[in-house]
Every structure is written in structure tokens, then in C-alpha cells.
MIKOLKOL-696279 format. One record per residue (C-alpha): residue number from 1; x, y, z. Coordinates in nm, 3 decimals, m for minus. Example, Ala and Ser with C-alpha at 12.3 -4.5 7.8 and 13.67 -1.06 7.14 Angstrom:
2
+------+---------+---------+---------+
! nufi !       X !       Y !       Z !
+------+---------+---------+---------+
!    1 !   1.230 !  m0.450 !   0.780 !
!    2 !   1.367 !  m0.106 !   0.714 !
+------+---------+---------+---------+
This chain:
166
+------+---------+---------+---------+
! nufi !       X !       Y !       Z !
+------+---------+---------+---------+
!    1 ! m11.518 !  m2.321 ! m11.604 !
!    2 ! m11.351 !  m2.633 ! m11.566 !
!    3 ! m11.371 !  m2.853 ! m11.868 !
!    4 ! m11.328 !  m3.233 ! m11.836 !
!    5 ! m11.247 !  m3.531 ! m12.067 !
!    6 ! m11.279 !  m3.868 ! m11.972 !
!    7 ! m11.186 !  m4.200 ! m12.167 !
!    8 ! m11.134 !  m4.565 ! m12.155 !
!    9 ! m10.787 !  m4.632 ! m12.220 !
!   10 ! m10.564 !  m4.977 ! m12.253 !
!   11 ! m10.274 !  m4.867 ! m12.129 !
!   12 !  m9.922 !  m5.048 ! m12.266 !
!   13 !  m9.804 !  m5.263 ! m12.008 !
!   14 !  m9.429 !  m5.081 ! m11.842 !
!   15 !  m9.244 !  m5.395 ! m11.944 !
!   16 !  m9.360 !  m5.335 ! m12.300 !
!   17 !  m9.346 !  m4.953 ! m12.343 !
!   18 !  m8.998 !  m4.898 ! m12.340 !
!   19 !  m8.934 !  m4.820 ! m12.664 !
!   20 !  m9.251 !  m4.700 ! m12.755 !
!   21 !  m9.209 !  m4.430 ! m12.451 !
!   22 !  m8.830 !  m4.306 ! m12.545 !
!   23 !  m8.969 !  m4.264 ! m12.916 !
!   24 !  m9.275 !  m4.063 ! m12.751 !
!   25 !  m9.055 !  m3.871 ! m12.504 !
!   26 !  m8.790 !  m3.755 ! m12.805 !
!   27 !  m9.072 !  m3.685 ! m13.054 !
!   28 !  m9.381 !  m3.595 ! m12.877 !
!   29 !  m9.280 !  m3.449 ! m12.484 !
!   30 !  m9.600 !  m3.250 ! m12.499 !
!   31 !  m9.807 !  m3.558 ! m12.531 !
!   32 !  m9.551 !  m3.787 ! m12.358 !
!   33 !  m9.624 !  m3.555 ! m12.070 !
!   34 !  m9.983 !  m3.591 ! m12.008 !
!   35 ! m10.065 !  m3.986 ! m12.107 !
!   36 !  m9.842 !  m4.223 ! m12.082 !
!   37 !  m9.858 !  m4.475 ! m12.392 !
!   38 ! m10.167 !  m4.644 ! m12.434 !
!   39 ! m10.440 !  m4.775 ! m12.716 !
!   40 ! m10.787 !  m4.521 ! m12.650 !
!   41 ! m11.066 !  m4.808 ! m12.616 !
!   42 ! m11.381 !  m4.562 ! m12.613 !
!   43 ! m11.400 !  m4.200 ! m12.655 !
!   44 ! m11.559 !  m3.973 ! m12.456 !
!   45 ! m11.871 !  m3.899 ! m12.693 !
!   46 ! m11.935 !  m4.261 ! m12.674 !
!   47 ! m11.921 !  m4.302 ! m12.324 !
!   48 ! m12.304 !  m4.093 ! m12.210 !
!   49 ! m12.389 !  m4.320 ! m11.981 !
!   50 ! m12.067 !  m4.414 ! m11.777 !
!   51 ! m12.289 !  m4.577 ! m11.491 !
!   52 ! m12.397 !  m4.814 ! m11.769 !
!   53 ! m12.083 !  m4.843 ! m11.877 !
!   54 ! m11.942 !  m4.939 ! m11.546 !
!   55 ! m12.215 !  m5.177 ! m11.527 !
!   56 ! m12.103 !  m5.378 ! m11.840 !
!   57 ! m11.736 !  m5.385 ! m11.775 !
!   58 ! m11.812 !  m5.571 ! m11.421 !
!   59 ! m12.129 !  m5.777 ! m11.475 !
!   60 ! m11.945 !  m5.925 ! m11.774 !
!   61 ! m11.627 !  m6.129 ! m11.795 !
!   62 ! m11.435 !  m5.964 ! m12.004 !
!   63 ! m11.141 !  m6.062 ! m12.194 !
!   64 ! m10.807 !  m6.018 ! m12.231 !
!   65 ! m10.715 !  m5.848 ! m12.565 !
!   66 ! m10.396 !  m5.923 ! m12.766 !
!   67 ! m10.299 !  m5.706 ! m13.065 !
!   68 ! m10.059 !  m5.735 ! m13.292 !
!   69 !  m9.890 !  m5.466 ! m13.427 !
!   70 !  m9.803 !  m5.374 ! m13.738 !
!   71 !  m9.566 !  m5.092 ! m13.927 !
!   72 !  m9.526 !  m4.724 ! m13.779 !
!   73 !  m9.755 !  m4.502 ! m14.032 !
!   74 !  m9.809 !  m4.134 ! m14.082 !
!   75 ! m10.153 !  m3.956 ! m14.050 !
!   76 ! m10.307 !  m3.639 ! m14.051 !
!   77 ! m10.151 !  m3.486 ! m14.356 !
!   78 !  m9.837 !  m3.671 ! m14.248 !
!   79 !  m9.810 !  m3.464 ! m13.933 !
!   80 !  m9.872 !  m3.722 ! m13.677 !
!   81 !  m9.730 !  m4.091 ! m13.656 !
!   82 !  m9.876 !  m4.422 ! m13.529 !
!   83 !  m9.849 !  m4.782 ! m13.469 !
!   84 ! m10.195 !  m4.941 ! m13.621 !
!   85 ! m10.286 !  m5.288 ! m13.521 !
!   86 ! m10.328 !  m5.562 ! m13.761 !
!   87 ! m10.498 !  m5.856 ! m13.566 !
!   88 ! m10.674 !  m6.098 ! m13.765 !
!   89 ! m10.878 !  m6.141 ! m13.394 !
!   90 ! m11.189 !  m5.903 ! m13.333 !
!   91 ! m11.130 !  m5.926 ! m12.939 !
!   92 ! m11.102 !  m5.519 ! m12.949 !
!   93 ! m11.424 !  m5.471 ! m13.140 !
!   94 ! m11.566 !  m5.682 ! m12.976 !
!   95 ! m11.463 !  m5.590 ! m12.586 !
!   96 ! m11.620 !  m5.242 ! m12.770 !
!   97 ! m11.910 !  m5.387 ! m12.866 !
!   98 ! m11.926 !  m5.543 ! m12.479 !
!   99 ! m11.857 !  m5.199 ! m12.314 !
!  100 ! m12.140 !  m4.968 ! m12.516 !
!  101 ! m12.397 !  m5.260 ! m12.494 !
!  102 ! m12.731 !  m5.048 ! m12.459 !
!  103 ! m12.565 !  m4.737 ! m12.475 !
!  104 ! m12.525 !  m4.705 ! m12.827 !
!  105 ! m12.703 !  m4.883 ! m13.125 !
!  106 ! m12.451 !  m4.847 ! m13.377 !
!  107 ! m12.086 !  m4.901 ! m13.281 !
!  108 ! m11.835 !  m4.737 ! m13.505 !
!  109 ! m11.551 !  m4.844 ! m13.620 !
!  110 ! m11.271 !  m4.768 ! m13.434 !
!  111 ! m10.941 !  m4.911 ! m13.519 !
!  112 ! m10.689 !  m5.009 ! m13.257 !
!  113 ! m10.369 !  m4.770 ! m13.268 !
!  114 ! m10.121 !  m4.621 ! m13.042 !
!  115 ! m10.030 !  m4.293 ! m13.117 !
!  116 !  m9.619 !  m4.237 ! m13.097 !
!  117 !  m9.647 !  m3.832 ! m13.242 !
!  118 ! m10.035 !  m3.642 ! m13.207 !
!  119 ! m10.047 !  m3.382 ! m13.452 !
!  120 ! m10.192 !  m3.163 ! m13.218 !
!  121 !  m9.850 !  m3.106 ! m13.017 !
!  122 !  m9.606 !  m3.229 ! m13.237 !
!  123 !  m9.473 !  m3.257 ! m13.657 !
!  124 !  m9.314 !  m3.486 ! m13.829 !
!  125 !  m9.080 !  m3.469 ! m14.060 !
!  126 !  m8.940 !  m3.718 ! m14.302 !
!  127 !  m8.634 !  m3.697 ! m14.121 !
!  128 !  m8.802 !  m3.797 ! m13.788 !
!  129 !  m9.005 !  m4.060 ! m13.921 !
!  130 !  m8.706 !  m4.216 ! m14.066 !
!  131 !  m8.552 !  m4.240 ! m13.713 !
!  132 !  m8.880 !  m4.378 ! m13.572 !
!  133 !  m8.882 !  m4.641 ! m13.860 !
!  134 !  m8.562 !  m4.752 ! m13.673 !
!  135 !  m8.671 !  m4.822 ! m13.299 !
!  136 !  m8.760 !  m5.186 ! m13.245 !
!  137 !  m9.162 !  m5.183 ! m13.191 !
!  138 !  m9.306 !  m5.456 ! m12.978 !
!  139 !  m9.485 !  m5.704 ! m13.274 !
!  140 !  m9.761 !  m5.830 ! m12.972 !
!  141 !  m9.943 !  m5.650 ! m12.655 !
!  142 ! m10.166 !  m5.838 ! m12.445 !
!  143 ! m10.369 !  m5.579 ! m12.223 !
!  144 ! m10.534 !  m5.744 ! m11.897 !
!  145 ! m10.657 !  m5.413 ! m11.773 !
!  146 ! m10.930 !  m5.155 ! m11.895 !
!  147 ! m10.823 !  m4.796 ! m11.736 !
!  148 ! m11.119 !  m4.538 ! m11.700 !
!  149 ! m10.923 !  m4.202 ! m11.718 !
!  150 ! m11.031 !  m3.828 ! m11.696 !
!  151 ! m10.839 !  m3.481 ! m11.775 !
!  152 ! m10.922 !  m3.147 ! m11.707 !
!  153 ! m10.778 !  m3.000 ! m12.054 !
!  154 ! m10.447 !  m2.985 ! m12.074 !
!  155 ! m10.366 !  m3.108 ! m11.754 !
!  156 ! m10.232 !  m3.485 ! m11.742 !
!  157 ! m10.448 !  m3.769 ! m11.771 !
!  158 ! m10.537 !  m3.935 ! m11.419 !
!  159 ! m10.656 !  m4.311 ! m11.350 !
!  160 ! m11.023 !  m4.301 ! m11.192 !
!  161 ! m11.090 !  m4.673 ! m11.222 !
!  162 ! m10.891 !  m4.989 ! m11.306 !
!  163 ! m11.112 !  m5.284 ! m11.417 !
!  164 ! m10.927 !  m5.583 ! m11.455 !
!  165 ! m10.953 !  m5.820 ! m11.779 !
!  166 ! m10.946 !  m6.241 ! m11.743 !
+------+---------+---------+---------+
């Protein structure tokens, strides 16, 4: 039995990823393999009605969202490494909040992030995270695109829909 995963992802604009996508491809080929680099906007247990869903993202005009990012940080027990963002803006909450309108009653939290090493397919060490700390990270990323992506597990991530943002 085929098992699938599907997601709504912000994927990094290519003339921002650069760095983000050599640190991914030295530290994290497994991962850097199947997705390229992106921020995950809704998760697949949150997304049980994708016809609603769909429904949301093009009856209602959506915008833009900028995040700023802040310093690379270690997390699960220091195995895995990300980029958390830090805007003082609630655009990505609340282009959440617009998505899972009358799917979900009670929106959780979900902080903006873009993950450089997933401690499912890769370790880091202090050593590595020390050459991370050295990469220049973009400071601002303004996504004008919503991605709706699905995997059969463990394959690579493919695009299904692209839903522009204004």
C-alpha cells in the first residue's frame, strides 16, 4: 500500500536559496534530495478537508508574506538545525488562520522555520553547526506563492498546485 503525504509549503524563492541550499546539500543530502528549501505552511493533519482548503486559498485574496529571519538554532536534542523566523508581523499566522477557516476551530501555533538539517536523516555536531553559523543567511524572504505538495514516503516531494499570493 501506497502511503501519501501532502502539505502546503512556501517554498524559498531560487534567487534566495542559494546559500540556504549548499548548506542543505553538504549537511542534509537525504533531505536536500526530496524538498527543496522551503517554510511548511500547514501540515498534513491539518489539512482534512483540502477541497475546503482550496476553496479559501482562491475565494480569498491572499497576501504576500515576508519573514524575517533570525539566528540558525539547534533542535531536537541538538540533532537537527534551523533558521526560525522572528517577524514582529503576524502575516504567517494569519495567511494560517485564512487557509483552515472552517476546517479547524482551534489553530495551533505553528512557528515559521526552515529547516537546514532534519533530524530524521541527518546529525549535527558542534563541529557542523559551527560551519553553518558561518554561511551568510538571507535576513528577509518575501513568498508570493503558496505550493500544495504531496509525497509518497520517501519518494521526493512533487508540486500539485501553485496558488499565487498578491
Amino acid at each position: 500500500m501506497i502511503q501519501k503525504r501532502i502539505q502546503l509549503t512556501l517554498f524559498i524563492p531560487s534567487f534566495q536559496s542559494e546559500t540556504i541550499e549548499k548548506i542543505r546539500a553538504e549537511f542534509n543530502p537525504e533531505q536536500f534530495r526530496l524538498i527543496d528549501a522551503h517554510v511548511t505552511l500547514c501540515r498534513e493533519d491539518e489539512l482534512t478537508d483540502i477541497g475546503q482548503v482550496i476553496r479559501n486559498i482562491k475565494n480569498n485574496p491572499l497576501e504576500s508574506v515576508t519573514l524575517n529571519l533570525g539566528k540558525t538554532k539547534r533542535f531536537s536534542e541538538e540533532k537537527g538545525v534551523l533558521i526560525p523566523a522572528v517577524s514582529r508581523d503576524d502575516s504567517f499566522k494569519q495567511l494560517r488562520k485564512n487557509i483552515l477557516s472552517g476546517i479547524i476551530a482551534d489553530i495551533r501555533n505553528h512557528e515559521a522555520h526552515i529547516t537546514l538539517m532534519h533530524p530524521r536523516n541527518s546529525t549535527c555536531t558542534n563541529e557542523i553547526f559551527s560551519q553553518i553559523e558561518q554561511f551568510p543567511i538571507p535576513k528577509t524572504i518575501i513568498f508570493n506563492e503558496i505550493c500544495l505538495i504531496e509525497q509518497e514516503i520517501g519518494q521526493k516531494w512533487k508540486i500539485l498546485e501553485r496558488f499565487q499570493l498578491k
